[in-house]
C-alpha positions in Angstrom: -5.7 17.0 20.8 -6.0 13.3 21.7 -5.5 10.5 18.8 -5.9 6.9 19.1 -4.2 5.9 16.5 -5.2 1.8 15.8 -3.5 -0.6 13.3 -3.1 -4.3 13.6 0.7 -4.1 14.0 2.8 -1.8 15.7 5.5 -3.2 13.6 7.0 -1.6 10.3 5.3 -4.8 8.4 3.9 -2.9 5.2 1.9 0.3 3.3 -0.1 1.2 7.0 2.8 1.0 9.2 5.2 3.1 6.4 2.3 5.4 6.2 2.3 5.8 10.1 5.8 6.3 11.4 5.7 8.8 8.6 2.3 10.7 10.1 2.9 10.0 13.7 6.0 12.1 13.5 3.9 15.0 11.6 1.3 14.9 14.0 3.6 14.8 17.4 5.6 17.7 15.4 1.7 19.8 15.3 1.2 19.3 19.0 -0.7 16.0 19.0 -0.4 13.0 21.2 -0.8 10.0 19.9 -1.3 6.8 21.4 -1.3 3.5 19.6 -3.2 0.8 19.4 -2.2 -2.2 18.2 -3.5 -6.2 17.7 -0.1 -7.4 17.6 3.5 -6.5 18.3 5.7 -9.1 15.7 8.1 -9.8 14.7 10.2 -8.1 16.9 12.9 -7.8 14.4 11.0 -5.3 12.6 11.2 -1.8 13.3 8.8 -0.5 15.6 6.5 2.5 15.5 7.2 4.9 18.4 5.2 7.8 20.1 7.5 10.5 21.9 5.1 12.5 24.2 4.0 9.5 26.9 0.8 8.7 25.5 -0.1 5.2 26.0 1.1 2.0 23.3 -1.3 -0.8 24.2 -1.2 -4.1 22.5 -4.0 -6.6 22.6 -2.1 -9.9 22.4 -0.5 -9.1 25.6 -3.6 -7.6 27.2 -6.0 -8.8 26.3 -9.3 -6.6 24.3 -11.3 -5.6 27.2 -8.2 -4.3 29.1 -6.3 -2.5 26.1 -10.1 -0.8 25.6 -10.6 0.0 29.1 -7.3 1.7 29.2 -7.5 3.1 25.9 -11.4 4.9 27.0 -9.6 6.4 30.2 -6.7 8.0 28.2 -9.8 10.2 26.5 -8.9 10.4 23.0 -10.8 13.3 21.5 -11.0 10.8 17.9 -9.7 7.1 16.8 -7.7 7.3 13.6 -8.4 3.7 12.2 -6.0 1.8 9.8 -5.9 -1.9 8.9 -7.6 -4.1 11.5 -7.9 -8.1 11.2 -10.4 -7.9 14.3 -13.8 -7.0 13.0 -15.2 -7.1 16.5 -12.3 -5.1 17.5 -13.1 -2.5 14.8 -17.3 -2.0 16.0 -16.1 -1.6 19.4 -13.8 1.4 18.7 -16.9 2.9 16.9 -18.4 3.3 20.0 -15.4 4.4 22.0 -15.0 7.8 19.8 -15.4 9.2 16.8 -13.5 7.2 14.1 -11.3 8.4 10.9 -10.4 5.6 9.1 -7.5 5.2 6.7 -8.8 3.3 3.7 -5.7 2.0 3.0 -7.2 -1.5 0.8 -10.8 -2.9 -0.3 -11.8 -4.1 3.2 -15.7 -3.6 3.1 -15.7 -3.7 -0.9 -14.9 -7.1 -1.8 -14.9 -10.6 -0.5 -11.2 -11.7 -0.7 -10.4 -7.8 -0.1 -8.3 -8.1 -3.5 -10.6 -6.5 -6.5 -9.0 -9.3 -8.8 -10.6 -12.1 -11.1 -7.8 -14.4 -11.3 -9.6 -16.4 -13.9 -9.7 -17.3 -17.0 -6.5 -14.7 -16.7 -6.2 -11.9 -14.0 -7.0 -8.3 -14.3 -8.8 -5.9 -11.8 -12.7 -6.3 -10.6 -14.5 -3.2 -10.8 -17.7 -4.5 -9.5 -19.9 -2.5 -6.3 -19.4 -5.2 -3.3 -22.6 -7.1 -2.4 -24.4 -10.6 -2.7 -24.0 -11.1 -6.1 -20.8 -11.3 -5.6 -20.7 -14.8 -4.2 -21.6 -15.7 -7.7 -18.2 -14.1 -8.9 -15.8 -15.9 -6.8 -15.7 -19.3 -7.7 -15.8 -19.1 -11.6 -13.1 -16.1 -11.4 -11.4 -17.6 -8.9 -11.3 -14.8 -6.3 -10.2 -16.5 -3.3 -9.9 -20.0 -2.2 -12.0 -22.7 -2.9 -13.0 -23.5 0.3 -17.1 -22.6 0.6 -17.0 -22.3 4.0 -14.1 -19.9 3.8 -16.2 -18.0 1.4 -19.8 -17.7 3.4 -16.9 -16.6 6.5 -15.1 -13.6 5.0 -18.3 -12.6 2.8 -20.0 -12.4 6.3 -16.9 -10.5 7.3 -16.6 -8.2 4.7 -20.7 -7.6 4.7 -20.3 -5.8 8.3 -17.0 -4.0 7.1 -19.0 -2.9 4.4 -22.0 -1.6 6.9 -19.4 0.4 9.1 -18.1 2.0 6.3 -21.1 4.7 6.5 -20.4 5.2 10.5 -16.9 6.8 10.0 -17.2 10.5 10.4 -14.5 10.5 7.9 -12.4 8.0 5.5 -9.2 9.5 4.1 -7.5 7.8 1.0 -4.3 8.0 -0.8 -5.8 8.1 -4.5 -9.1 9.0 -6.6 -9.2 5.7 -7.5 -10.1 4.5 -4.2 -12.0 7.5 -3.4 -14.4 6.6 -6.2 -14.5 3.1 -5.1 -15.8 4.3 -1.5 -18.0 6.2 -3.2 -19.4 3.3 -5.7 -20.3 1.5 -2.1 -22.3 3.8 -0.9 -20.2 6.4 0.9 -20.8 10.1 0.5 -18.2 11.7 -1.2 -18.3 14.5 1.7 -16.9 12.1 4.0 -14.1 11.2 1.5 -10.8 12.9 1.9 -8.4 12.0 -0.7 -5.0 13.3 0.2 -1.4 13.2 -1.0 0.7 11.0 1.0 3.6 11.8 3.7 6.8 12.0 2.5 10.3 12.8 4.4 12.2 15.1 2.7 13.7 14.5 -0.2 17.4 12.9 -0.7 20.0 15.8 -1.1 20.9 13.4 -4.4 17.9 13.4 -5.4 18.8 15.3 -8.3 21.7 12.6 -9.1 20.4 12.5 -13.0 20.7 16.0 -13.8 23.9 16.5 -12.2 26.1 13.8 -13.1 24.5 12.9 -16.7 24.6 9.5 -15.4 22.7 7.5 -18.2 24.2 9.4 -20.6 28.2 8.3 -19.8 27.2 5.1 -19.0 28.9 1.7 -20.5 27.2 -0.8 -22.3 29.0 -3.0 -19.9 26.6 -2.0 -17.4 23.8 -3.9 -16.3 20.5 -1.9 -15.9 19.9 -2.1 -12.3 16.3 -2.7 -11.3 14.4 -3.3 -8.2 11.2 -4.8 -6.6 10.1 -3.9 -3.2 6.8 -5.3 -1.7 5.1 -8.5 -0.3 6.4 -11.6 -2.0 2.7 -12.8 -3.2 0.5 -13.7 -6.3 -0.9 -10.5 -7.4 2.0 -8.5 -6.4 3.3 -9.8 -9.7 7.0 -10.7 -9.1 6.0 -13.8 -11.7 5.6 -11.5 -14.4 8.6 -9.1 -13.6 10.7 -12.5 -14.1 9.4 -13.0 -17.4 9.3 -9.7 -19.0 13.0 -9.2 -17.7 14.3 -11.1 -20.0 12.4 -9.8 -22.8 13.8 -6.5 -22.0 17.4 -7.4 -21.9 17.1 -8.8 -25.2 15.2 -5.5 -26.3 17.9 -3.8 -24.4 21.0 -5.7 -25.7 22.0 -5.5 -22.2 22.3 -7.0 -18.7 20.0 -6.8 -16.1 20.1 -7.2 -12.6 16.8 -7.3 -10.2 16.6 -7.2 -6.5 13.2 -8.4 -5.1 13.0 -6.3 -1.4 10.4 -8.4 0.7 9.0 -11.8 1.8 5.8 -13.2 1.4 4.1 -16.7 0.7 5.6 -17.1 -2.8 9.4 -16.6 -2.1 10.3 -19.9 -3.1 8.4 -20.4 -6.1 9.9 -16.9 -7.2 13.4 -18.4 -6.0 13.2 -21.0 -8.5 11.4 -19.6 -11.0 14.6 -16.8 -10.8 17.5 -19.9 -11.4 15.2 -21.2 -14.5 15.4 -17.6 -16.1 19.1 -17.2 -15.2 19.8 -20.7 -16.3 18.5 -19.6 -20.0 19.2 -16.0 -20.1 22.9 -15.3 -18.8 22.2 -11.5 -19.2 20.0 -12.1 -16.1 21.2 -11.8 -12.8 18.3 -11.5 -9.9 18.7 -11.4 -5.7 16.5 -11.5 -3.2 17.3 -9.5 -0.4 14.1 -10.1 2.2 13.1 -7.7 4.6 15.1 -4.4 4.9 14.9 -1.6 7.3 13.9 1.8 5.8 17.6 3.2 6.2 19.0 0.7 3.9 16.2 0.7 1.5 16.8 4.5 1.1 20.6 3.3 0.1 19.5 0.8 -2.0 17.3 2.9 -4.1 20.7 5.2 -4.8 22.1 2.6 -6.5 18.9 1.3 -8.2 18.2 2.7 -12.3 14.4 1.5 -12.1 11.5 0.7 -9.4 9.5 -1.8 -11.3 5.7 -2.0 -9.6 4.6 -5.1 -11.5 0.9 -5.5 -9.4 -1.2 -7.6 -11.1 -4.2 -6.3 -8.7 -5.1 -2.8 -8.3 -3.3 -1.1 -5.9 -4.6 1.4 -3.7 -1.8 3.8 -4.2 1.0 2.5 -4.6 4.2 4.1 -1.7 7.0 2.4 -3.4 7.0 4.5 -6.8 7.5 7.8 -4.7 9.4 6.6 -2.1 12.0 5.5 -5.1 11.5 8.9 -6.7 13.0 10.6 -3.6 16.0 9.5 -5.1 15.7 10.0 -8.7 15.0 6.8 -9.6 11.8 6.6 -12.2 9.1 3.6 -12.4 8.0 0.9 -14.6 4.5 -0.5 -13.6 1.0 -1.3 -14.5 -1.5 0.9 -14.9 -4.0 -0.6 -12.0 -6.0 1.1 -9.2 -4.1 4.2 -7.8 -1.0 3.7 -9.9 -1.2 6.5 -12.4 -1.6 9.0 -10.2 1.5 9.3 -8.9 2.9 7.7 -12.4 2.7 10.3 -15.2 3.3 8.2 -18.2 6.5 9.5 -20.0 7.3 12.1 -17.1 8.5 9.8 -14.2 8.5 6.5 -16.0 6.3 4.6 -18.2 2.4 2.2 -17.5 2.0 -0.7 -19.1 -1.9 -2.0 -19.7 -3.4 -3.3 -17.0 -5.9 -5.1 -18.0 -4.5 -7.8 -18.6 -1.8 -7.4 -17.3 0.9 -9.3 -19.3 4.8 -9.8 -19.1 5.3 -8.1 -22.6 3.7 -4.9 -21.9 5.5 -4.7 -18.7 9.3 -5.5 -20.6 8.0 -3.1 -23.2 7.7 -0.2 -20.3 11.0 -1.0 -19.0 12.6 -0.4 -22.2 11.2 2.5 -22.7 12.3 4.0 -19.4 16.1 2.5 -20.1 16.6 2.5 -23.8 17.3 6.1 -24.5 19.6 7.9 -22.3 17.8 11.5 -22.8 14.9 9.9 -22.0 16.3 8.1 -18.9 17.6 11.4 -17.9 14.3 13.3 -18.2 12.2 10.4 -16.2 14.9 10.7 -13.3 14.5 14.1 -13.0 10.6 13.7 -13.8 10.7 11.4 -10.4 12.0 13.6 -8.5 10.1 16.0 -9.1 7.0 14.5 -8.5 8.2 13.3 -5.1 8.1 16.4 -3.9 4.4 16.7 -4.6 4.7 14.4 -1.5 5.2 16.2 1.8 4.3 15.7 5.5 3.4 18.9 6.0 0.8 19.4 3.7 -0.7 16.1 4.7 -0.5 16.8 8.3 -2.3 20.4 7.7 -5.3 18.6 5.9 -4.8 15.8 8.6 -5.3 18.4 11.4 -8.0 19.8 9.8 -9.9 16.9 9.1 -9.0 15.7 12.9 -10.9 19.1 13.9 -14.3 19.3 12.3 -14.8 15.1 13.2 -13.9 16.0 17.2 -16.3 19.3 17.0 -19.4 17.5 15.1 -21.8 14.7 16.4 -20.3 11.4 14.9 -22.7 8.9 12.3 -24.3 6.4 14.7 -22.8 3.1 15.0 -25.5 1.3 16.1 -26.3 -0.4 13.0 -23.4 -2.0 12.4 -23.2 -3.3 15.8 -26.6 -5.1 15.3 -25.1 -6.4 12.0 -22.5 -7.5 13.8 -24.7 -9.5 16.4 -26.5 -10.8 13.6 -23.6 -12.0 11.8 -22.9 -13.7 15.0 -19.5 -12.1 15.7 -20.3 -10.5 18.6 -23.6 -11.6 21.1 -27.0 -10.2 21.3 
């Protein structure tokens, strides 16, 4: 079997790209080729994903659309496996090159901003069907920017996203909760796959908690050790992690040191906002790290006591929590979008309320992962277990089979979309 696999980076830049260096290996491992399809290539110090079998890696900012296409239609991919794509024309014309499986992987086609948050009169998440009467949301909760123009754009935008959603053969999702968002807008729940998420195998320390009794022979010299790892932006709440923290060491009558893994548009802000909180709280110690290849990440997490996920927005899943738990590290978060599926409240850490969510729920989570070592004990081993809910090879096997009935049936026309797409005046008539 031929798969075209298409995201809009070939580089290691988030959740999609994680998600497929993870599955292309899987997939290559079951026979398939693979070739990849990408908008961009950038930047080129990030970790790139790689096919192994010769199947072609075409990139559209060096070639251009209508050559990476052409090339792409005489490889003869039996399906496209969609991820995130910024091009929307980009997306219609791969409709008609294949059949398509897209990896819902965020709110693109459900929402305006693509972000499922009312950021006013205080955040928490938006569980409203996508469609016109949304334009009526976004400026008194503040969903996006204030820019009308901007607006009428990415509603236009996200209105044709939104048509092509019905011309996948299949969507596949990470979590129920997106599954039952898919299915709020429209889609048929027969064309929604919701399956666990590819994991490498597990760290042979995973089980570090139940062998060494580390929390329990721990000093109360110690700092607690905890650790951020996403985009550096608005909603995915490093703000509130730097308030609760200090709430917690107080609750804690302990240090605490935090590591923020990433980058993103609000590094600076988070920079300072860090120095005020250490300046007033000398129990506080916090580091940001950047961007950090997934070898070192894996090292960081065994030294790390808790993965705080402190998203403001709901998240569609959610990697980091499991990716942590390969190593017996347990969670703090809040309980938005896909988050409690994988976070079993008292078994693998603890949920704060999401909505709102608010820096004193979240410190209040955090000490109740740390406070009690038999407790700390249980969550570690709680986290690993659960990780290995979260294998590649069961994902590949419903992959594969997924892959199968969508090359073997007659795919959902795309034709409407396309006319949407005229009409929207993204592509001509």
């Amino acid at each position: 079997m031929r798969v075209a696999i298409a995201n809009w980076n070939r580089r290691i830049a988030g959740g999609s790209e994680s998600y497929l260096k993870a599955a292309i290996g899987g997939l290559e491992r079951a026979g398939v080729e693979c070739a990849l399809l990408s908008e961009i290539d950038a930047p080129v110090d990030r970790e790139a994903l790689e096919t192994s079998m010769g199947a072609p890696r075409l990139c559209i900012s060096e070639m251009g659309v209508t050559k990476a296409l052409d090339a792409l239609r005489a490889w003869s991919p039996d399906l496209v496996f969609v991820h995130i794509l910024k091009d929307v024309e980009l997306q219609a014309k791969l409709l008609e090159l294949a059949p398509n499986v897209l990896f819902a992987h965020s709110h693109q086609g459900m929402c305006i901003s693509g972000e499922k948050t009312f950021k006013f009169p205080e955040v928490h998440p938006c569980g409203r069907r996508f469609g016109w009467q949304c334009v009526f949301q976004f400026y008194p909760h503040r969903c996006g920017g204030l820019n009308p123009l901007t607006m009428w754009r990415d509603f236009r935008t996200q209105s044709t996203r939104h048509s092509m959603l019905s011309s996948y053969s299949a969507i596949v999702t990470a979590s129920k909760y997106l599954a039952h968002e898919l299915e709020k807008n429209g889609i048929v729940a027969e064309r929604i796959h919701t399956l666990p998420m590819p994991m490498n195998e597990v760290s042979p320390r995973g089980d570090r908690a139940s062998s060494n009794g580390r929390a329990i022979s721990r000093s109360r010299s110690q700092a607690w050790r905890l650790l951020f790892v996403g985009r550096l932006a608005r909603l995915k709440g490093g703000s509130v992690l730097l308030d609760a923290i200090p709430i917690a060491a107080e609750n804690l009558g302990t240090r605490i040191e935090v590591a923020f893994v990433g980058d993103g548009p609000n590094r600076a802000a988070w920079e300072e906002q860090a120095r005020v909180v250490e300046s007033r709280d000398r129990r506080v110690s916090v580091r940001f790290e950047g961007w950090m290849r997934a070898a070192d990440l894996d090292n960081l997490y065994e030294q790390t006591d808790l993965v705080v996920v402190p998203s403001l927005g709901p998240e569609t899943f959610g990697l980091v929590g499991i990716e942590a738990g390969k190593s017996g590290v347990p969670a703090a978060a809040f309980d938005v979008g896909g988050i409690s599926e994988w976070l079993i409240d008292g078994v693998n850490g603890f949920l704060a309320a999401g909505d709102p969510p608010r820096a004193e729920g979240l410190a209040d989570a955090i000490v109740r992962c740390l406070r009690d070592p038999e407790t700390y004990e249980r969550l570690c081993r709680g986290a690993s277990e659960t990780s290995r809910r979260f294998n590649s090879a069961a994902h590949i096997e419903s992959l594969l089979a997924i892959f199968r009935q969508v090359s073997g049936c007659p795919r959902p026309a795309a034709a409407h979309s396309i006319e949407l797409l005229a009409s929207a005046g993204h592509l001509p008539r």
